[in-house]
C-alpha positions in Angstrom: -23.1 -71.5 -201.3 -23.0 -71.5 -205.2 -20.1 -68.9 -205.3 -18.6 -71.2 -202.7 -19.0 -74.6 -204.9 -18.0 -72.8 -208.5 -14.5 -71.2 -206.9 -14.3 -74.7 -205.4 -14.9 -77.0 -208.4 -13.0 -74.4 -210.4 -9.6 -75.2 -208.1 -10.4 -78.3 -207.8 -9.9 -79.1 -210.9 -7.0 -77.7 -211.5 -5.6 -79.1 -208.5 -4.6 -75.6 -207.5 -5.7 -72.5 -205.3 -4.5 -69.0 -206.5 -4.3 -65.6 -204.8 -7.4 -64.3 -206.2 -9.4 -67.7 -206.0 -8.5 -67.7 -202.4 -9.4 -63.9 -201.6 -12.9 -64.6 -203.3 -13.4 -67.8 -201.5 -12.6 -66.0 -198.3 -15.7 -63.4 -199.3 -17.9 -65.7 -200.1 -17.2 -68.0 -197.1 -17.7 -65.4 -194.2 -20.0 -63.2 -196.1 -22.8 -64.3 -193.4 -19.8 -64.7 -190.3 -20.8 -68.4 -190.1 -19.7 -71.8 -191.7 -22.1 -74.1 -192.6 -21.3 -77.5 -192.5 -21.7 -77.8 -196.4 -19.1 -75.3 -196.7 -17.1 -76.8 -194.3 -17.6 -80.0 -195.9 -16.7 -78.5 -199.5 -13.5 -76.9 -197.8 -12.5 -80.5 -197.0 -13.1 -81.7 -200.4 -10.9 -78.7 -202.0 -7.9 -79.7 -199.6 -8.2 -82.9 -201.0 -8.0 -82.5 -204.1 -5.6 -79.9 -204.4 -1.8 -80.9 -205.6 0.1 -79.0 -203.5 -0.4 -76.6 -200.5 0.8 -73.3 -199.6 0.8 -70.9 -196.2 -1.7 -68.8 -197.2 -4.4 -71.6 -198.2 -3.9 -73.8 -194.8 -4.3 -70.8 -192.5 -7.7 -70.1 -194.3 -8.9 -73.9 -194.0 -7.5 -74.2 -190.5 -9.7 -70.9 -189.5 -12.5 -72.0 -191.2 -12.8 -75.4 -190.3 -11.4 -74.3 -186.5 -14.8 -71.8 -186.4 -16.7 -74.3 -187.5 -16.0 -77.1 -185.2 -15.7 -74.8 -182.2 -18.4 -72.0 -182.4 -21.9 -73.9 -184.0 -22.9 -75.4 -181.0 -23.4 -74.4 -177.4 -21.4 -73.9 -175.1 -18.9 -72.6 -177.5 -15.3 -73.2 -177.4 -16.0 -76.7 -176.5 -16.0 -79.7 -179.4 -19.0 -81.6 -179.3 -18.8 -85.5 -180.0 -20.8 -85.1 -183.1 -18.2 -82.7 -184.2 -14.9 -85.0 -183.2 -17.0 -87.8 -185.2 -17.3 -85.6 -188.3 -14.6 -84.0 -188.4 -12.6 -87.4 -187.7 -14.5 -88.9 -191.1 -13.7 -86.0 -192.7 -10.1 -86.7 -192.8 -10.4 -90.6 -193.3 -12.7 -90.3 -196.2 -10.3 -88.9 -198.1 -7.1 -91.0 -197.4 -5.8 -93.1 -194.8 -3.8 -90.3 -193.2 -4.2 -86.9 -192.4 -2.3 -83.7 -195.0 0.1 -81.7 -193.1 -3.0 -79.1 -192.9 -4.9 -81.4 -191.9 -2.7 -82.1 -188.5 -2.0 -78.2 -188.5 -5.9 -77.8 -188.1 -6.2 -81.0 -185.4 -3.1 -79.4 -183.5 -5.6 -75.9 -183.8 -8.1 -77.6 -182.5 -6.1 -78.7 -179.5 -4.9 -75.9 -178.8 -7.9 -73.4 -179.0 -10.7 -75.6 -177.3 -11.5 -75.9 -173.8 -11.6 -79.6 -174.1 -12.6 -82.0 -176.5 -13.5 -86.1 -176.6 -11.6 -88.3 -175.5 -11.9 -90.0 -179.5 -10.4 -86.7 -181.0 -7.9 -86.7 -178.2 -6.9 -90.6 -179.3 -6.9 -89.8 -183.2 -4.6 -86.2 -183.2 -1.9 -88.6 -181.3 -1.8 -91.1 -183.8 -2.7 -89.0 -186.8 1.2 -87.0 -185.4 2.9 -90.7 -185.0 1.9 -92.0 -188.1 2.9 -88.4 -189.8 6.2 -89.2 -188.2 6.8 -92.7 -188.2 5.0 -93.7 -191.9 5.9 -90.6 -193.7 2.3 -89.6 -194.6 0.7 -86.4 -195.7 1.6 -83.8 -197.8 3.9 -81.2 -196.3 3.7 -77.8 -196.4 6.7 -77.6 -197.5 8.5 -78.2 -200.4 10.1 -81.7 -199.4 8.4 -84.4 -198.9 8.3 -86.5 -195.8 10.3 -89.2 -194.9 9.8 -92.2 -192.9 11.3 -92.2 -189.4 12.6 -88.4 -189.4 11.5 -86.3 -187.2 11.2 -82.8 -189.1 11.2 -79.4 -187.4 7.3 -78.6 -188.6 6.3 -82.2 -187.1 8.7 -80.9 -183.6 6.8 -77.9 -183.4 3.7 -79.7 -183.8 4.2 -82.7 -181.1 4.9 -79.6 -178.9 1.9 -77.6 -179.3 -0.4 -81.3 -178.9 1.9 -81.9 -175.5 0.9 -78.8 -173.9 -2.1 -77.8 -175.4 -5.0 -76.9 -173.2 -6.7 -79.4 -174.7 -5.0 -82.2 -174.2 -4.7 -85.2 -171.7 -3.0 -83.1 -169.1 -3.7 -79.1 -169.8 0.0 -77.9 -169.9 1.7 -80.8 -169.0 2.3 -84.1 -170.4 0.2 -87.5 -169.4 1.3 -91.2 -169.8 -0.3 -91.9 -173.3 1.9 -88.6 -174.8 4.7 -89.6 -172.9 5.1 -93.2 -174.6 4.0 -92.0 -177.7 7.5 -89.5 -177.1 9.2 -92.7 -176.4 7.5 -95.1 -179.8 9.1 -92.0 -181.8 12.3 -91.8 -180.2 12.7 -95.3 -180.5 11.9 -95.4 -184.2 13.5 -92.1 -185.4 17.2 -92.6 -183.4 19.1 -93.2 -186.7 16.8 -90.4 -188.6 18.3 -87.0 -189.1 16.0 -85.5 -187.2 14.8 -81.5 -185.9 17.7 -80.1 -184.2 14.9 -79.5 -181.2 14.2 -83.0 -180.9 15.9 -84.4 -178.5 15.2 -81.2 -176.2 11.6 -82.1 -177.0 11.8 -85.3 -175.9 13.7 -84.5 -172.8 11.4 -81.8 -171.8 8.3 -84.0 -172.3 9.1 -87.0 -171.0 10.4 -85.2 -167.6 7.2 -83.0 -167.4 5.1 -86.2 -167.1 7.6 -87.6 -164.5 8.3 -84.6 -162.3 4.5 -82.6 -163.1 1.4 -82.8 -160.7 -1.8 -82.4 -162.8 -5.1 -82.6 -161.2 -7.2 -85.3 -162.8 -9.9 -82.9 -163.2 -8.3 -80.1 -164.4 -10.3 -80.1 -167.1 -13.8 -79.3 -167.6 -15.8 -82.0 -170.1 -19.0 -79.9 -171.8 -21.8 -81.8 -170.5 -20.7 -79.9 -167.3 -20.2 -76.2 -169.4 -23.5 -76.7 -171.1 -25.0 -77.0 -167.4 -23.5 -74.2 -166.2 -24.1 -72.2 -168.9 -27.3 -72.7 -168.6 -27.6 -72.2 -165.1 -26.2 -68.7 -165.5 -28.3 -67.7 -168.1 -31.3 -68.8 -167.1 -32.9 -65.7 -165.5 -34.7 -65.9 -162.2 -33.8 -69.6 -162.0 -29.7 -68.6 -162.4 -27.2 -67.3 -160.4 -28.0 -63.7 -161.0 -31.8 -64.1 -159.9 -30.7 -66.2 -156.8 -28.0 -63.4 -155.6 -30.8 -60.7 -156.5 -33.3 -62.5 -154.0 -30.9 -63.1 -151.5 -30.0 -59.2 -151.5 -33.4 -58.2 -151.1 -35.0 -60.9 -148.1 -31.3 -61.5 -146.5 -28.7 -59.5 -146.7 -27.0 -60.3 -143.5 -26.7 -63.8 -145.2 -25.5 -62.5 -148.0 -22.2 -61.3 -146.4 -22.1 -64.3 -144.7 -21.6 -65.9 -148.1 -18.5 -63.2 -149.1 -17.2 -63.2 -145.7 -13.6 -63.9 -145.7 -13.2 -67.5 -145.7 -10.6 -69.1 -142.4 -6.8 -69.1 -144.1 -5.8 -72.4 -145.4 -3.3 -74.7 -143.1 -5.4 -76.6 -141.1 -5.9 -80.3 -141.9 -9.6 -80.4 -141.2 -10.6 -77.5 -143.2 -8.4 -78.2 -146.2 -10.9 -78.9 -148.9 -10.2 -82.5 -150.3 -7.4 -82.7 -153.3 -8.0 -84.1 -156.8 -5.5 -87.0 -157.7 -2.8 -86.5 -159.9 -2.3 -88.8 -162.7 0.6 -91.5 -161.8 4.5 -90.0 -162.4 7.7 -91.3 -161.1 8.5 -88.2 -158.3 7.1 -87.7 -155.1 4.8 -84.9 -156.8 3.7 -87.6 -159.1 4.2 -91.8 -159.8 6.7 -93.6 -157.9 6.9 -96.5 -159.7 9.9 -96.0 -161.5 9.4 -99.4 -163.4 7.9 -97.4 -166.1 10.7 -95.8 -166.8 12.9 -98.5 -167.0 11.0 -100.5 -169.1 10.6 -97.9 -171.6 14.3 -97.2 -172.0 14.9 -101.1 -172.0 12.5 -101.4 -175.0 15.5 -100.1 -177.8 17.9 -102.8 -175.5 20.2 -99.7 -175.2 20.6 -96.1 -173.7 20.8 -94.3 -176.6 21.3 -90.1 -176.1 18.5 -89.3 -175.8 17.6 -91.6 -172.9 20.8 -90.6 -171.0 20.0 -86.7 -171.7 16.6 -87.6 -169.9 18.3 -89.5 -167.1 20.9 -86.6 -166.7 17.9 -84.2 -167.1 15.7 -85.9 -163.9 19.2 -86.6 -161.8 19.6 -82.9 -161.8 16.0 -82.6 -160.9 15.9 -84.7 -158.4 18.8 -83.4 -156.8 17.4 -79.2 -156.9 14.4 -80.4 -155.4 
C-alpha cells in the first residue's frame, strides 16, 4: 500500500497520470490479485484529483474499482448493500456529480453484476440524467459537456444501463428507464444531439411497451448467498442429498429425472410470474401512459411520431 499511496500522491499532485505512473500503479495494485478497500479508496481520491482523463487511466479505475465492488464478498458477482452504499459516497464525497469515469464504472457495474440494490439501481439513472441534462462531469473526451445535448458517449451509455443485466428489467426496459428516456427527450429536443438518439429512444421506449419481463427474472443475493451455501455445504448440500438418495433409493432417484409430462395442459402448467405493466397485450394496456408522456412537451415532436410509427408497425406484424 505505500507504493500505492507515493505513485498516488505523486499524480495527484500534479493533477496528472503518465504512462509509466500508470504501469507501476497497475503492479503495485494487483501484486497480491486483490483490492483492498484502502486502495480502492485511494483510486477514488486520484480520479478526483486528477485534471484531465484519458482511455488508458479509466479502464484501469473501472477494473479496479469493478473487482473490488463485485468479487470481496460472497456470493461473488453480486453487489452487496454495503458496497452500493460505499461506493455511492465515494462519488458524492468528491462532487455533486459523478466524472464521466465515474458513470463508465456505474454503467460497468450494471452491466457485469448479477444484480445489485435497488439504491445503486436509483443512483446510476440519475447520476446518467443529470450527466445529460446538467452538463456534469468531466468527459473523456476532449470537449466538454454541454447542457441538454445528448452526446454519442452518454448514447452509448443510456444503452448499456437500459439493457444491462443488471438493471430494472434484465434485457429489457422497465417504466422508471422508460420516463427517464422520455425527461431526456423532452429536455434535449432543440440540443444537437448523437446521431443514435432518436433510434435509442425509439427502441427503448417500444421495448418497455411491447416486452414481457418476468418480475422475478432476477435473482436478489440474499437468495444466491443461500444457495450458495446450500450447495457447498457438504453432507447437508445438494451433492450429499443426491449421494444418499443413490445409495438407500435409487428407484426414487429416477423417479426424480424421469421425464417430466409435456407442457400444454392448463392444470399442470406451473404458475407464471407477472410481467411488469406495458401498453400491448404481452404487457400494460393502459395506454394512458403513453399519452400522457407525449402530452407532457404539449407537442409531437419526431421523436414521439417515430415511436408512434415504430409501435403502429408493431402492432400491426403482430
Amino acid at each position: 500500500m505505500t507504493e500505492i499511496a507515493d505513485i498516488i500522491r505523486h499524480a495527484a499532485t500534479s493533477g496528472h497520470i503518465d504512462a509509466d505512473q500508470l504501469a507501476a500503479l497497475r503492479a503495485a495494485s494487483w501484486a497480491d490479485g486483490v483490492i483492498s478497500r484502502a486502495e480502492a479508496e485511494a483510486l477514488f481520491d486520484l480520479e478526483n484529483a486528477l485534471q484531465s482523463s484519458s482511455p488508458e487511466w479509466a479502464a484501469f479505475f473501472v477494473e479496479a474499482i469493478s473487482h473490488y465492488v463485485l468479487e470481496t464478498l460472497e456470493p461473488r458477482g453480486f453487489v452487496a448493500d454495503e458496497q452500493a452504499d460505499w461506493l455511492i459516497e465515494q462519488i458524492r464525497s468528491s462532487s455533486t456529480a459523478a466524472t464521466m469515469t465515474e458513470l463508465e464504472l456505474l454503467t460497468r457495474l450494471i452491466e457485469r453484476a448479477e444484480n445489485v440494490p435497488e439504491t445503486l439501481k436509483t443512483y446510476v439513472l440519475k447520476s446518467l440524467e443529470d450527466a445529460v441534462l446538467l452538463g456534469s462531469g468531466r468527459s473523456l473526451s476532449a470537449a466538454e459537456p454541454v447542457p441538454c445535448h445528448v452526446t454519442q458517449e452518454e448514447c452509448r451509455m443510456i444503452r448499456r444501463i437500459i439493457f444491462a443485466p443488471a438493471s430494472d428489467r434484465p434485457a429489457a426496459v422497465s417504466k422508471r428507464e422508460a420516463e427517464m428516456l422520455f425527461r431526456v427527450k423532452d429536455a434535449c429536443i432543440e440540443g444537437d444531439n448523437a446521431e443514435d438518439w432518436q433510434t435509442l429512444f425509439v427502441q427503448g421506449v417500444g421495448n418497455y411497451l411491447m416486452t414481457y419481463v418476468p418480475r422475478d427474472a432476477q435473482m436478489d443475493r440474499e437468495r444466491a448467498a443461500q444457495l450458495q451455501q446450500f450447495m457447498t455445504s457438504g453432507s447437508r448440500g445438494i451433492g450429499g442429498f443426491l449421494t444418499r438418495a443413490a445409495q438407500e433409493a435409487p428407484q426414487s432417484l429416477n423417479l426424480l429425472f424421469a421425464r417430466k409430462p409435456a407442457a400444454g395442459k392448463a392444470d399442470e402448467a406451473a404458475p407464471q410470474s407477472e410481467p411488469e405493466p406495458g401498453i400491448s397485450a404481452r404487457g400494460n394496456t393502459d395506454q394512458s401512459w403513453l399519452t400522457r408522456h407525449i402530452d407532457a412537451n404539449g407537442r409531437i415532436d419526431p421523436y414521439d411520431q417515430a415511436l408512434l410509427d415504430f409501435l403502429a408497425t408493431e402492432q400491426f406484424q403482430t
